[in-house]
C-alpha positions as CSV (number, residue, x, y, z in Angstrom):
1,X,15.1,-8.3,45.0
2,X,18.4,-6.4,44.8
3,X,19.7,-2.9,44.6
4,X,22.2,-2.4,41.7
5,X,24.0,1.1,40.5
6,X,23.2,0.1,36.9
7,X,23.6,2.3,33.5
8,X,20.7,2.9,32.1
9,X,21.1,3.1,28.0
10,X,17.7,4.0,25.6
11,X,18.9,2.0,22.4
12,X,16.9,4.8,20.7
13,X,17.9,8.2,22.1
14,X,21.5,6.3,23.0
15,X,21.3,8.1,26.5
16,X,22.7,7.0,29.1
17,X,22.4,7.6,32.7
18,X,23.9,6.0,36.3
19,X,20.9,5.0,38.7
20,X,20.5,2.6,41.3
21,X,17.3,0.8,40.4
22,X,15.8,-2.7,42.0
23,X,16.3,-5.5,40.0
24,X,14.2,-8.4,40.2
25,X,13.8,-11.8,38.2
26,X,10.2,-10.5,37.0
27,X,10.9,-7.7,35.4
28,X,10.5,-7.5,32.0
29,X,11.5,-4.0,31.0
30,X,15.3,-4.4,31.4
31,X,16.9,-7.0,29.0
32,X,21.3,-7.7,29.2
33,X,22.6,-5.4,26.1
34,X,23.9,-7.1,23.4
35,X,26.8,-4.4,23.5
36,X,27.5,-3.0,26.6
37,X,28.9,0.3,27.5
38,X,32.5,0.4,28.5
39,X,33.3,-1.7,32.1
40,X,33.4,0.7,34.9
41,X,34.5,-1.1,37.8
42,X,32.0,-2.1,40.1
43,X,28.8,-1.0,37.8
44,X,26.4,-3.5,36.7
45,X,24.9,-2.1,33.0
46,X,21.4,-3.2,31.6
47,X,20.1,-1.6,29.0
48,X,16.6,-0.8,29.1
49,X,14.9,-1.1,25.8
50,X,12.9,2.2,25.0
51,X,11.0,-0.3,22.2
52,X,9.6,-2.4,25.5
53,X,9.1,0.7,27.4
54,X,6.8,2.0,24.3
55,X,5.1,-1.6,23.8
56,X,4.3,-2.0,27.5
57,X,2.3,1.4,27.7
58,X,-1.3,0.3,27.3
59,X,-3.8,3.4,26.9
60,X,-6.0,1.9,29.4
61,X,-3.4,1.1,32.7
62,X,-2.5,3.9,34.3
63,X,0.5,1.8,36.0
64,X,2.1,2.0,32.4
65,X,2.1,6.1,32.7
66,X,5.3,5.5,35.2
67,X,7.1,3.6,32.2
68,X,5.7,6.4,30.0
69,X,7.6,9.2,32.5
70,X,10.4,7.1,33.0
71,X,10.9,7.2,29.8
72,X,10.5,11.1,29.1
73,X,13.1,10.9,31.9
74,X,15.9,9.0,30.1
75,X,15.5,11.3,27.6
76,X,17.0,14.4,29.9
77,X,20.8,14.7,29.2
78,X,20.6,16.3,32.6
79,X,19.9,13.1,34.4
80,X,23.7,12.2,33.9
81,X,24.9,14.4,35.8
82,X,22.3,13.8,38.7
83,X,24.1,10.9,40.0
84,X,27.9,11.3,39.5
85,X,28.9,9.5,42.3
86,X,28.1,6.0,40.6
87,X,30.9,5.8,38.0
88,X,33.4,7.7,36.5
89,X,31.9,10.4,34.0
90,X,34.7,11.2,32.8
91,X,35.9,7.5,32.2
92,X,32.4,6.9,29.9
93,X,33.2,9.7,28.3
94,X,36.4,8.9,27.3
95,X,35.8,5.5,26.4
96,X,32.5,6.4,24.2
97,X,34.6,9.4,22.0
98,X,37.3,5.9,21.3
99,X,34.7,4.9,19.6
100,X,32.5,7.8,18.5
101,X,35.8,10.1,17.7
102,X,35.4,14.1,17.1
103,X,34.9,14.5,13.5
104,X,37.0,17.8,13.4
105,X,39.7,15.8,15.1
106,X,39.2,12.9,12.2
107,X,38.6,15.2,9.6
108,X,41.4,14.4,7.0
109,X,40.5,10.6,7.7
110,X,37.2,11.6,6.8
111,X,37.7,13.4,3.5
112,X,40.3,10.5,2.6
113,X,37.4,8.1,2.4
114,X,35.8,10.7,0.4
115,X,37.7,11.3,-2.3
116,X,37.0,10.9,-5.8
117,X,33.3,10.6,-4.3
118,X,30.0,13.1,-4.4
119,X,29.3,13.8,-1.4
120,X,25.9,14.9,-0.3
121,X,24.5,16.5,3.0
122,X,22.2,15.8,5.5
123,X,21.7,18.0,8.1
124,X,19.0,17.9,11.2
125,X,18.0,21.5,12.2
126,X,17.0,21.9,15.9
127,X,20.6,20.6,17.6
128,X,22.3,20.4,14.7
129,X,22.0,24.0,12.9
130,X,20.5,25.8,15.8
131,X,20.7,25.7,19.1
132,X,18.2,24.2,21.5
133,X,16.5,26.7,23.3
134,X,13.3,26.7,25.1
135,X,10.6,28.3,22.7
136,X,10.6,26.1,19.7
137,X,9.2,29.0,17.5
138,X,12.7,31.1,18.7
139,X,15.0,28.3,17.4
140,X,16.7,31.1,15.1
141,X,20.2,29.6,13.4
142,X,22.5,32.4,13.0
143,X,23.5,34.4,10.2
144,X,27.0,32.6,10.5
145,X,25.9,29.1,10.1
146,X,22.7,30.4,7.3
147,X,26.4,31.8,5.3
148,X,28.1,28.2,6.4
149,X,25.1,26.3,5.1
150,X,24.6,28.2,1.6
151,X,28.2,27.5,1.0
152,X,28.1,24.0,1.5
153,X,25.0,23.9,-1.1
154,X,27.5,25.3,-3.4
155,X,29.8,22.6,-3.4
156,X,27.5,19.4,-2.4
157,X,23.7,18.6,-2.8
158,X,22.2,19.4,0.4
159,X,19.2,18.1,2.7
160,X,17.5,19.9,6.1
161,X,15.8,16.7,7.4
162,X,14.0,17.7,10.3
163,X,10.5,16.5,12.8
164,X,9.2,19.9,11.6
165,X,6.8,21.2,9.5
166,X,8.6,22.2,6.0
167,X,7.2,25.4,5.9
168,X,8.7,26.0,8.9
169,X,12.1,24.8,9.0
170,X,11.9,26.9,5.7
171,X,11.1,30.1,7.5
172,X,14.2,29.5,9.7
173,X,16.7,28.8,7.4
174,X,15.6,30.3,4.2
175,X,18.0,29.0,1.7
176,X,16.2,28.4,-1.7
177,X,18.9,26.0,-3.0
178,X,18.5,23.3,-0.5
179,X,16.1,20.4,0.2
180,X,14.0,20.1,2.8
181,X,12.2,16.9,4.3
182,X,9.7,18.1,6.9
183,X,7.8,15.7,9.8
184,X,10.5,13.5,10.0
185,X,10.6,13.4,5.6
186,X,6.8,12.7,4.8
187,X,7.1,15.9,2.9
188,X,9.6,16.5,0.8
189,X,10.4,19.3,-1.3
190,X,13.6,20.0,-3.2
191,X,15.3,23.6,-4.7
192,X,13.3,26.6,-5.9
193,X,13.1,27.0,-9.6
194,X,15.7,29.4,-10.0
195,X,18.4,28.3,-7.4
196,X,21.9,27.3,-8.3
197,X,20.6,23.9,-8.5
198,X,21.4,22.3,-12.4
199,X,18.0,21.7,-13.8
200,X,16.5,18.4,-13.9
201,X,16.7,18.2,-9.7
202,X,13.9,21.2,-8.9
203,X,10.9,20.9,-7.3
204,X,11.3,17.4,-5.9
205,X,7.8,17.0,-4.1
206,X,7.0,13.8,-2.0
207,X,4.7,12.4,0.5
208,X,3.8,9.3,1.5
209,X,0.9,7.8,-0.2
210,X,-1.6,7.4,2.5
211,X,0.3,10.7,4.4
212,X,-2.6,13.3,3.0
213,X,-5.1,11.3,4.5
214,X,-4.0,11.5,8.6
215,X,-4.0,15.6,8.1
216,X,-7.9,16.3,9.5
217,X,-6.8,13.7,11.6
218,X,-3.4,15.2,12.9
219,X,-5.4,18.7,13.0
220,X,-7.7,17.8,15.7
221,X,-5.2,15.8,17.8
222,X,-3.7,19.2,17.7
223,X,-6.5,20.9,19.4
224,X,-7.3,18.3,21.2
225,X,-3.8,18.6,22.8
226,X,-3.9,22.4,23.0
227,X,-7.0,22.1,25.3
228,X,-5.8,19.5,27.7
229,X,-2.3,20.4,27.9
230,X,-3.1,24.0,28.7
231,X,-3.0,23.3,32.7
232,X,0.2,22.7,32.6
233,X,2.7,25.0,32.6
234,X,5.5,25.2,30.3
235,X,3.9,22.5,27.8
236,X,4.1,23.6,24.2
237,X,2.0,21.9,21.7
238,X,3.5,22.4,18.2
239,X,1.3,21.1,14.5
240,X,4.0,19.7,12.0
241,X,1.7,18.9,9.8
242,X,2.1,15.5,9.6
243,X,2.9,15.2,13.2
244,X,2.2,16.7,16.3
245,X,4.6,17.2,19.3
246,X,4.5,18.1,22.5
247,X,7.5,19.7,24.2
248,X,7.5,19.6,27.6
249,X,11.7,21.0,28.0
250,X,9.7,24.0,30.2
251,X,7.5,21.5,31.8
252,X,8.5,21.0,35.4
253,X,9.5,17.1,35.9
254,X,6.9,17.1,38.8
255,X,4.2,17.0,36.2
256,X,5.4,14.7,33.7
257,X,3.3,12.6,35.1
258,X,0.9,15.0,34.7
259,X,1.6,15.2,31.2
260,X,1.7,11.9,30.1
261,X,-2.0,11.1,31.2
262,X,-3.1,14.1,29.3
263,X,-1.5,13.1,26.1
264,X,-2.8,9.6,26.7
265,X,-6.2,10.5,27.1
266,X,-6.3,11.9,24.1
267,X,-4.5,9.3,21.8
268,X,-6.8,6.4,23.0
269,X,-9.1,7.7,20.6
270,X,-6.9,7.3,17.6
271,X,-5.1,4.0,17.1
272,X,-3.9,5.2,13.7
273,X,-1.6,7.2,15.4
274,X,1.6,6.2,17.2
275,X,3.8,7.9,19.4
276,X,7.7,8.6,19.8
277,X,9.5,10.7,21.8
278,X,12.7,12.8,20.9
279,X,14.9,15.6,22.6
280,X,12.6,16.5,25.1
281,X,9.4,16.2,22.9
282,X,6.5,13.6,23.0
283,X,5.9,13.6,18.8
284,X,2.7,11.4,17.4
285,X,2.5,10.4,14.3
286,X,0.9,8.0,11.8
287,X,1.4,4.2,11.5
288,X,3.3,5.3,8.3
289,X,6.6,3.1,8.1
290,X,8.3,6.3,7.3
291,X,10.8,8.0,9.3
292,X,14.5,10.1,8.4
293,X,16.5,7.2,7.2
294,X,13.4,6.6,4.5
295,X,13.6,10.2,3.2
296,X,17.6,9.7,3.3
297,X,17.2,7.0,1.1
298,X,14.3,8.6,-1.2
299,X,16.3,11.8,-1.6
300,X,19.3,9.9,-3.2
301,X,17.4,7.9,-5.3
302,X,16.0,11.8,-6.8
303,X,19.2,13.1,-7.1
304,X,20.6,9.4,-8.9
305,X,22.7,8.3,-6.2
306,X,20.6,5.4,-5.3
307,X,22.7,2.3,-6.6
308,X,26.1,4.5,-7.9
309,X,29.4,3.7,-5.3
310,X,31.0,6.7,-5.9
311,X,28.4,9.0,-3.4
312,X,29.3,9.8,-0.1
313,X,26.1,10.9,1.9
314,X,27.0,12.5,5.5
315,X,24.2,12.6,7.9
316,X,24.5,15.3,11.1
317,X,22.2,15.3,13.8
318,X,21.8,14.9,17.5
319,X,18.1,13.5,17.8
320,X,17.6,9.5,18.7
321,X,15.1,10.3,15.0
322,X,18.7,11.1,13.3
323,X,18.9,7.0,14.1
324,X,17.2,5.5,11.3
325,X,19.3,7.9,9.0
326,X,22.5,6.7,10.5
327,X,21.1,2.8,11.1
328,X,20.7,3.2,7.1
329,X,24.1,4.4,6.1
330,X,25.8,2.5,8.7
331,X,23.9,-0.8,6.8
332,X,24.8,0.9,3.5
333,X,28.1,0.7,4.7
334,X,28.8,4.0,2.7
335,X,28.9,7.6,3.9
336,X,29.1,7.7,8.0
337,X,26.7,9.3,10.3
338,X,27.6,12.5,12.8
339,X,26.2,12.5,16.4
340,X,26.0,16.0,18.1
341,X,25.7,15.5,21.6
342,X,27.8,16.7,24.6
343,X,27.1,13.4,26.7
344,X,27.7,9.9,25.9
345,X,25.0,7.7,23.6
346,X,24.5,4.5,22.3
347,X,24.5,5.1,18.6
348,X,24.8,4.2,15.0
349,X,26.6,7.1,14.4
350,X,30.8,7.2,13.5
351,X,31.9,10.2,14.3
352,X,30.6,13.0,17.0
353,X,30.4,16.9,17.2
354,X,29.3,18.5,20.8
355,X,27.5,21.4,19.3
356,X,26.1,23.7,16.3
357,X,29.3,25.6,16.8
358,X,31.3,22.5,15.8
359,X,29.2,21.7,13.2
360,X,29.4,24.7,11.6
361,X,33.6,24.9,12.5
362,X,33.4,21.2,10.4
363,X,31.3,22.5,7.6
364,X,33.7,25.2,7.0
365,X,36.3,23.3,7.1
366,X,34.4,20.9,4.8
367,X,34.1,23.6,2.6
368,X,37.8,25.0,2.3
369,X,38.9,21.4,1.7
370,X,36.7,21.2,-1.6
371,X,38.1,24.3,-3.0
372,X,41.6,23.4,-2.2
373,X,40.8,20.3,-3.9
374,X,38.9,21.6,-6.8
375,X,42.2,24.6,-7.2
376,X,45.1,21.4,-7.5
377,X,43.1,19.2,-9.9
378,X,43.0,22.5,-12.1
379,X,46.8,23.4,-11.3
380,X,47.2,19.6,-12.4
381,X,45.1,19.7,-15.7
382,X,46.8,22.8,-16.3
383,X,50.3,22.0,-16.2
384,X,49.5,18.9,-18.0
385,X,48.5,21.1,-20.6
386,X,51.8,23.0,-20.5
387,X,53.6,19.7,-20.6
């Protein structure tokens, strides 16, 4: 056995984190990563695959509740910056925005590729259009980015594709033109009759086929959850409706441990239902092969984009669930992806943003390049009118 400062990358939520871990020849968690992080000089990186981590957690060993936590760990940005003595931060950081450049900073290489395209927007919500705070029921986006976000509608189908419930992400943003893909887009709904929407794209209304069925289901994994997550403090217990998730951002790290045991105890009893984890969030949710990049691809195929070449779909989010969205446009090889994150991730993601407040400084500008676009094709038509 041998001790090793190693980077520790989850291929899902692209974190990664400096630790010194013991590495021995058993160990089947850590596997070499097909593409490594930048070289740091004398740093060993492994990649720890959060797929092995989720498929060595058996309900009935409690020794798997330590791969469990250590993988609610990886998800904590603030783990980074825990062990700065054992690489250059600044020197990942540098290296990862080479290859995942600002998209403000790119932005006329960005709207190059786009032109003579439709583009259409995608756009997480918690991260992305708010900012994460504490109490999920007080993620409020302001009125700013709610003016930003209705005028991008304007000018380009739009999409809030988010882990929560529709309803609720509804109640947040409260723009009747837009479409919304709730629990991670098993429930779809597009544009109030009555919106600026042209007619023939209202009241798009999906679900998987077998979704309707796991709802009694998801309800009493709810309560169940509520009961035996109450001892601990700070844990928050939200019903998605199709999904149920469990922050535990308040949680003291001391209990995770805590946590995890209470969440397992009660999923042993439904082997319907799988779990994932995002920002900070335990989420569990049917064995549906459904996730963001699915409701991506379903909501151009509604608005008849699905086999045309001349769309442009633009994904923004900052969740490892944004993945599959930009896994599927980065196979699609059309359209790009936008991570928002302040710290360094594997991702399949092209461009990057560090916050809502540079999402919503893109947006704009998104927005003032398709009017100045729109006013010098009619300055063109018009003085080939005159000629």
């Amino acid at each position: 056995m041998t001790k090793q400062n190693v980077l520790v990358s989850d291929t899902k939520s692209g974190l990664s984190m400096a630790i010194t871990v013991a590495v021995t020849n058993s160990s089947s968690l850590f596997t070499t990563a097909a593409q490594k992080p930048p070289a740091v000089p004398g740093t060993t990186y492994i990649t720890i695959s959060k797929k092995k981590l989720l498929e060595n957690l058996e309900i009935n060993s409690g020794a798997k509740i330590n791969a469990w936590v250590d993988s609610m760990r990886a998800s904590s940005p603030t783990h980074l910056k825990s062990t700065p003595s054992l690489l250059s931060v600044d020197d990942v950081h540098d290296s990862w925005t080479q290859q995942h450049p600002s998209a403000l900073e790119m932005f006329e290489q960005i709207t190059n590729a786009s032109k003579g395209k439709q583009i259409v927007m995608f756009l997480d919500y918690d991260g992305t259009l708010s900012p994460i705070v504490e109490d999920p029921d007080r993620a409020f986006m302001s009125d700013a980015m709610r003016a930003t976000v209705r005028k991008v509608a304007r000018y380009f189908p739009t999409a809030i594709v988010s882990g929560r419930c529709r309803d609720k992400v509804y109640s947040f943003v409260q723009l009747a033109e837009l479409y919304y893909a709730g629990s991670h887009g098993m429930d779809i709904k597009g544009p109030s009759k009555g919106s600026q929407r042209k007619k023939g794209a209202e009241a798009v209304l999906f679900q998987p086929d077998t979704a309707s069925e796991f709802l009694p289901m998801i309800d009493e994994v709810y309560e169940a959850l509520l009961e035996k997550t109450k001892s601990t403090d700070g844990a928050i217990v939200e019903n998605n409706k199709f999904c149920v998730s469990v922050h535990f951002r308040c949680v003291d790290e001391r209990k995770w441990v805590e946590l995890a045991q209470q969440v397992k105890s009660v999923l042993k009893d439904y082997p319907k239902l799988r779990l994932t984890q995002g920002r900070k969030v335990l989420e569990i949710r049917p064995t549906i092969k459904w996730d963001k990049g699915k409701a991506l691809e379903f909501l151009l195929e509604s608005l008849g984009y699905a086999n045309r070449k001349d769309v442009f779909p633009v994904y923004i989010g900052d969740d490892r669930t944004d993945e599959d969205a930009f896994k599927v446009l980065k196979e699609r090889r059309q359209g790009f992806g936008i991570l928002v994150s302040k710290t360094p991730k594997e991702t399949s993601a092209a461009y990057s943003l560090q916050e809502p407040a540079e999402v919503m400084n893109f947006l704009q500008r998104l927005v003032q390049w398709k009017k100045s676009s729109r006013r010098q094709f009619r300055a063109s038509r018009k003085s080939e009118e005159i000629n």
